[in-house]
C-alpha positions, 0 to 999 in steps of 0.5 A, spaced: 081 074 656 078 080 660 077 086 655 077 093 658 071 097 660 067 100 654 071 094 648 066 090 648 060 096 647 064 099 641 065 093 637 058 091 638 055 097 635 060 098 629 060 090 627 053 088 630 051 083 635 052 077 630 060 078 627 061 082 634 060 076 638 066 072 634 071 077 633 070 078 641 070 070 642 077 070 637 081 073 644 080 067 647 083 063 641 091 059 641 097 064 640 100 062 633 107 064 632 111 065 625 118 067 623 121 067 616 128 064 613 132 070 610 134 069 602 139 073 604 145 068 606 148 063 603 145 057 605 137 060 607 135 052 609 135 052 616 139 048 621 135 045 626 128 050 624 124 045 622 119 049 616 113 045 617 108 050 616 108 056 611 104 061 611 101 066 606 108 070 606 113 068 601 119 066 606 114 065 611 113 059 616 108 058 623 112 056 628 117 059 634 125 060 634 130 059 639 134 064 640 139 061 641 140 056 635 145 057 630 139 058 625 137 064 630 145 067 631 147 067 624 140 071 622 138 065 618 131 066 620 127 072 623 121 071 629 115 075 627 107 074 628 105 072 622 100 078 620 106 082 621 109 079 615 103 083 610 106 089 611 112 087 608 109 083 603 104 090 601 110 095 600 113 089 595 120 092 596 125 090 589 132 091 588 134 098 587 129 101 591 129 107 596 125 105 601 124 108 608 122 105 614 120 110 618 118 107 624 122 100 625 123 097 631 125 092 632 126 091 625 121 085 622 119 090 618 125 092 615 130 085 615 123 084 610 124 090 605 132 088 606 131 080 603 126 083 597 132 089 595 137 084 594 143 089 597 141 093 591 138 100 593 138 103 599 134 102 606 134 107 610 131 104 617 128 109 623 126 108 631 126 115 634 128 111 641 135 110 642 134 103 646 129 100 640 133 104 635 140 099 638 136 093 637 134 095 631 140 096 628 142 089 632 138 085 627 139 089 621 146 086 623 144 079 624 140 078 618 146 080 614 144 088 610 149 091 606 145 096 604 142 099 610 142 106 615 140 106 620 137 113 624 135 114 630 131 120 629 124 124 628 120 125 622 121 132 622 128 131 622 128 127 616 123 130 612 127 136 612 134 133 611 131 129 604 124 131 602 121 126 597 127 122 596 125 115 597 120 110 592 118 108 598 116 110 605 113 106 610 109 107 617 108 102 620 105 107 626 105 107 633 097 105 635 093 103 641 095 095 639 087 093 640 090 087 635 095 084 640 091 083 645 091 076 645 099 076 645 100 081 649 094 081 655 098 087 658 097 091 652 089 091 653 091 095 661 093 102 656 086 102 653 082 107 655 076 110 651 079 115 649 086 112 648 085 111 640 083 119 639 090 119 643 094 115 638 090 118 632 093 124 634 100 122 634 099 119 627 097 125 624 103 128 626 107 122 623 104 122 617 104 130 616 112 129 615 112 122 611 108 125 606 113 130 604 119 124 604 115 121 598 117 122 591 112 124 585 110 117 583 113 113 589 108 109 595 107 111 602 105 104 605 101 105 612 099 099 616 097 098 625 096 093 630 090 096 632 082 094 630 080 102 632 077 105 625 080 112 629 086 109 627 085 106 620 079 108 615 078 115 619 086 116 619 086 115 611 080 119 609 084 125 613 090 123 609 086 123 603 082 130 604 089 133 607 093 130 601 090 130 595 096 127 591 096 122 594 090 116 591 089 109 595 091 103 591 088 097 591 091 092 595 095 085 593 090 078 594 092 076 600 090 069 604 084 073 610 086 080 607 079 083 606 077 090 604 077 095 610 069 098 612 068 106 609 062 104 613 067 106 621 069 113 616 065 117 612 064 112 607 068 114 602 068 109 597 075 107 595 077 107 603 075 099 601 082 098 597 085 099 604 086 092 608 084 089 614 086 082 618 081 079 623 082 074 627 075 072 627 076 071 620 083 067 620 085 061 621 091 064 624 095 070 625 093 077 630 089 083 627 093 088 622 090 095 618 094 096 611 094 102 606 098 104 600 097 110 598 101 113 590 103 121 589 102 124 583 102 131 583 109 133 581 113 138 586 118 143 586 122 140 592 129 140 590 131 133 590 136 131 594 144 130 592 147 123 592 153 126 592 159 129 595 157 126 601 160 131 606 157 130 612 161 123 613 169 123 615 172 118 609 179 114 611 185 117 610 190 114 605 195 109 611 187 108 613 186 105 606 192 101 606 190 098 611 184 097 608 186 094 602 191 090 605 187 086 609 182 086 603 187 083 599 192 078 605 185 075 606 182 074 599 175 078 601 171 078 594 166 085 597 165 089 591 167 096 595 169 104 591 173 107 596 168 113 596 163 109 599 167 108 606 165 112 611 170 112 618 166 114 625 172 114 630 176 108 628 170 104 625 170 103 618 163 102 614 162 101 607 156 106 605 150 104 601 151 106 594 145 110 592 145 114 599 143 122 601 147 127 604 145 126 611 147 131 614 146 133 621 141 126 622 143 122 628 145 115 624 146 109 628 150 105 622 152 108 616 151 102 611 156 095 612 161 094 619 167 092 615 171 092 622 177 096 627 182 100 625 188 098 630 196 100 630 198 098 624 192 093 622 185 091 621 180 087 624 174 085 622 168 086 624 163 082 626 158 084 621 162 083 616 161 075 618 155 075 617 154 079 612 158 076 606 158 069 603 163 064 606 166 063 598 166 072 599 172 070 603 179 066 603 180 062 609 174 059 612 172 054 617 166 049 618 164 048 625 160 042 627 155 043 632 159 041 638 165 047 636 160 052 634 157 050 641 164 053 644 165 058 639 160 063 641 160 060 649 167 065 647 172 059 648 178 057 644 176 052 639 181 046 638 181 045 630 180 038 627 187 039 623 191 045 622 188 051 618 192 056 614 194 062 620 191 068 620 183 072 621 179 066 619 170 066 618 167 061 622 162 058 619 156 054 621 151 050 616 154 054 611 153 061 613 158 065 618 157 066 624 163 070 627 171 071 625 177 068 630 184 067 629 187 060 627 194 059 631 196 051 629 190 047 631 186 052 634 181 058 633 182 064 637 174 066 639 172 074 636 166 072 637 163 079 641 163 079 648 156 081 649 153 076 645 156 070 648 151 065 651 151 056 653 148 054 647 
């Protein structure tokens, strides 16, 4: 491919001429897509994804996903460039966790954290652009998270509202992407020599509000696209001289993760236990830069309440009638206190459990979409679909391909035999994929207009 005017010369003087002649020759190499099976649904083994290859990434695999297969719709797997997948891999989230997501459109990252917390503990997902941050919220919704928040908001915003708070915040910063310009030729038009000194300002200015959302003992995981030393060893030895509270730890052994270069900061020696991935030097998958960095240092930062949560409008008492009487006509096993449902207009949501007080933050979606008030009744919402295991839920019904092929066109769907009347989970390859209601023989579509599509 055609690099941009000075790529080259700076690659040749910071690696030399023998590795830099293969490192440039690796943007001419083949693509190789990925994508991962998610552990949350009840049935994690794809309907028609074949899993031919893994990759060095629990959960992942080499290979394409079509967007419109049913193994796509009901969230049983996720697309993602297999480098990508070490970020997650790197913040090793566990059940229990408070973890943020500073950066996480279009939610790779995040459905990633969300399969290792095992809807236990909180994932707070950010993307300060409202468009990404819908997109985002749209996947952490297909990949079925119960214990997701998703803000659209600024770092500064976040920072002030609940410092040091969480066991885990990830950076997954905005760069200048030298990394995938093999998969996106288009991203090598916005480099300019100066264009990484650009991005590294940005990302200080990240950083100086990440830091403060870590708690004393609690990670901060930083990783970018780009190869551009201004951006990854030299971004460190700043957050280090700037912070230091903070301590680089070395890095899990990783099939093609290799020790970044102190030699491209200011030599420092324990900038190695970050990480690098070169094409050059893998098989497959594009370029990566990766940290974790642990705090030490105590702080007086008061910690913030995780309850009451007053900032969230709670249902009133016939609300939670209708509530619980939909939960109960339909047999719905969803564990749920009713002090974690939260109302935004008529949409009732189940807030994560461990949650802070948000106050003024601009969320997306608070926690699991349980569904619609309507006069008199309840509707489920679609999230819940695929949230909750089809054996969570009274009256299902199993769709084979040609009913589901109908289902989420958004026609009516003729039932092989009659069905017990009333709001039913459609399901397909033992995972839901939408709600509709039974009359006789046939299931009234509720799958969302918007998503409909000619399979």
């Amino acid at each position: 491919m055609q690099l941009p005017a000075g790529y080259t010369e700076k690659y040749r003087t910071l690696m030399g001429q023998t590795e830099a002649d293969a490192f440039l020759a690796s943007f001419d190499q083949p693509v190789h897509h990925g994508f991962r099976i998610n552990p949350l649904k009840a049935n994690a083994i794809p309907h028609v994804t074949p899993l031919t290859e893994p990759t060095a990434i629990p959960n992942g695999y080499f290979g394409k996903v079509n967007g419109h297969s049913s193994d796509h719709v009901t969230g049983v797997v996720y697309g993602q460039e297999p480098s990508a997948m070490y970020v997650g891999a790197i913040v090793d989230a566990q059940p229990g966790e408070r973890i943020l997501d500073l950066c996480a459109a279009p939610g790779g990252k995040s459905t990633q954290i969300a399969a290792g917390l095992q809807q236990q503990g909180l994932l707070v997902t950010n993307e300060i652009f409202a468009k990404r941050a819908a997109i985002l919220a749209e996947n952490i919704e297909r990949f079925g998270v119960e214990n997701a928040v998703v803000l659209n908001e600024t770092p500064a915003h976040i920072a002030k509202q609940i410092p040091a708070f969480f066991d885990k915040v990830v950076v997954d910063a905005p760069c200048s992407g030298e990394g995938m310009f093999r998969k996106d030729p288009a991203a090598a038009d916005y480099w300019t020599p100066a264009y990484p000194a650009e991005c590294a300002t940005r990302q200080r200015e990240i950083l100086t509000e990440a830091v403060k959302l870590v708690r004393p003992g609690g990670q901060l995981i930083y990783s970018t696209c780009t190869f551009a030393p201004e951006e990854d060893e030299q971004m460190m030895a700043w957050l280090l001289a700037t912070y230091p509270e903070f301590e680089l730890v070395t890095l899990p052994e990783l099939d093609g993760l290799e020790p970044a270069r102190p030699q491209w900061a200011n030599g420092e020696p324990s900038l190695a236990k970050a990480g690098r991935l070169f094409p050059h030097h893998m098989t497959k998958g594009e370029g990566h830069f990766l940290a974790k960095l642990v705090r030490h240092a105590e702080t007086d930062e008061t910690k913030t309440k995780k309850a009451p949560r007053a900032n969230f409008v709670h249902p009133e008492p016939a609300a939670l009638k209708l509530w619980h009487a939909f939960a109960e006509q339909q047999h719905l096993n969803l564990p749920t206190d009713d002090r974690q449902l939260v109302v935004f207009g008529d949409q009732l949501y189940r807030l994560p459990s461990d949650s802070p007080v948000f106050g003024r933050l601009h969320i997306i979606r608070p926690g699991l979409h349980l569904g619609t008030f309507k006069k008199n009744r309840f509707e489920p919402a679609f999230a819940l679909a695929l949230a909750i295991r089809p054996d969570q839920y009274g009256r299902t019904v199993a769709l084979t391909d040609a009913q589901w092929a109908r289902y989420v066109h958004g026609d009516v769907v003729n039932l092989t035999e009659p069905a017990e009347a009333g709001w039913t989970l459609a399901t397909i390859n033992g995972n839901g994929v939408g709600f509709g209601k039974v009359v006789g023989q046939t299931l009234k579509n509720g799958f969302p207009k918007g998503l409909r599509f000619q399979a």
